[in-house]
C-alpha positions in Angstrom: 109.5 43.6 42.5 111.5 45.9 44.4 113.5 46.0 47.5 111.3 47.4 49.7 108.5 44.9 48.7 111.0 41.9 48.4 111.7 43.0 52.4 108.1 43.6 53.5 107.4 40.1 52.2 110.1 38.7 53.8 109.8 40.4 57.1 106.0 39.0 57.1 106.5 35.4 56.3 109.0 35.4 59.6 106.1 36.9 61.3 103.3 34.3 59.8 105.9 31.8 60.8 107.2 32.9 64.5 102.9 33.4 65.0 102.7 29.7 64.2 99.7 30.8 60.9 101.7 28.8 58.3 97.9 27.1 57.4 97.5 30.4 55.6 97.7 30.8 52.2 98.8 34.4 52.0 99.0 36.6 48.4 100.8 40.2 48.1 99.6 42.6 45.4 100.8 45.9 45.0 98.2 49.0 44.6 97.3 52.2 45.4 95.7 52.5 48.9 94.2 55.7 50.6 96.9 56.0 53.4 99.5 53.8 55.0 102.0 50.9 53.8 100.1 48.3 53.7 97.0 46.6 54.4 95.3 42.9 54.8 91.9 41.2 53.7 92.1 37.9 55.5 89.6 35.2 54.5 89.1 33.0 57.3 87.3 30.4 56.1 89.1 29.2 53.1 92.6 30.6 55.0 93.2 33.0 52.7 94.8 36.3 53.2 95.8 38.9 50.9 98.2 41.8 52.1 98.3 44.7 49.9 101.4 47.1 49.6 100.9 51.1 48.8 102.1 52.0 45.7 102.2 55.5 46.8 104.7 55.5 50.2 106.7 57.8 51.7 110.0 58.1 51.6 112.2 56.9 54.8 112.5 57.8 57.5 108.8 58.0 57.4 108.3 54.4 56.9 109.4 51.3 58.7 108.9 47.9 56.5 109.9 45.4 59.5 107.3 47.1 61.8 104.9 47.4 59.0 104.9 43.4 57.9 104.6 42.6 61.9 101.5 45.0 61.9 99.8 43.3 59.3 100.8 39.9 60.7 99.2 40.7 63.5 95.9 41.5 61.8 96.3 38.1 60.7 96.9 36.1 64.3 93.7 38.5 65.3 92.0 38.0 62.1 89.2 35.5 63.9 88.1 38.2 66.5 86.8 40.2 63.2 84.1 37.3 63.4 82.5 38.4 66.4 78.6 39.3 65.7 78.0 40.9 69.0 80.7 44.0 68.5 79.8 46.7 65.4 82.7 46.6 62.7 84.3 50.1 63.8 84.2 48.5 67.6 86.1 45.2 66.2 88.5 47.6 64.3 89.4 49.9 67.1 89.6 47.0 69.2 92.2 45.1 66.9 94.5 48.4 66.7 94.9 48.5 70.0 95.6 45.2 70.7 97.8 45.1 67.9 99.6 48.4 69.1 100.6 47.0 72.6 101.3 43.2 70.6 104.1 45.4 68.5 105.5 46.8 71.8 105.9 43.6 73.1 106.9 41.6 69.7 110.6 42.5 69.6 111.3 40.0 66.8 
């Protein structure tokens, strides 16, 4: 594990704590993902999250780890508005960004 993955999952489990979700069981695997840092598959009803980290990222300054881990904790204090069955997928998704954009604004942890 390197430095910048030791980090990330640091940085998240501060987040997963601070966002009161310790009743997730959360799993990090590293692979190669079409764009961005990292991404999260959150199971909600056994609890179970798993955030995967790009194997392929950029080089600083074009990354930012801390900001990063509290994006993708943030998918996972959202992660029940995914359930919705009267929004489309893409309508949840854009939905979540944004809300998740102005919640990193805010966040200053």
């Amino acid at each position: 594990m390197d430095k910048d993955e030791k980090d990330f999952q640091r940085y998240f489990k501060e987040y997963q704590k601070l966002f009161g979700l310790l009743g997730y069981q959360v799993y990090f695997e590293r692979k190669s993902l079409e764009s961005g840092f990292a991404s999260i598959v959150i199971n909600q009803t056994d609890m179970v999250a798993t955030v995967k980290l790009n194997n392929n990222t950029p080089d600083k300054p074009f990354k930012d780890i801390k900001k990063s881990a509290k994006h993708e904790a943030i998918h996972l204090l959202i992660g029940r508005l995914g359930r919705s069955q009267y929004l489309s997928e893409n309508e949840i998704y854009e939905a979540s960004e944004e809300l998740i954009h102005k919640l990193e604004g805010l966040i200053n942890e």
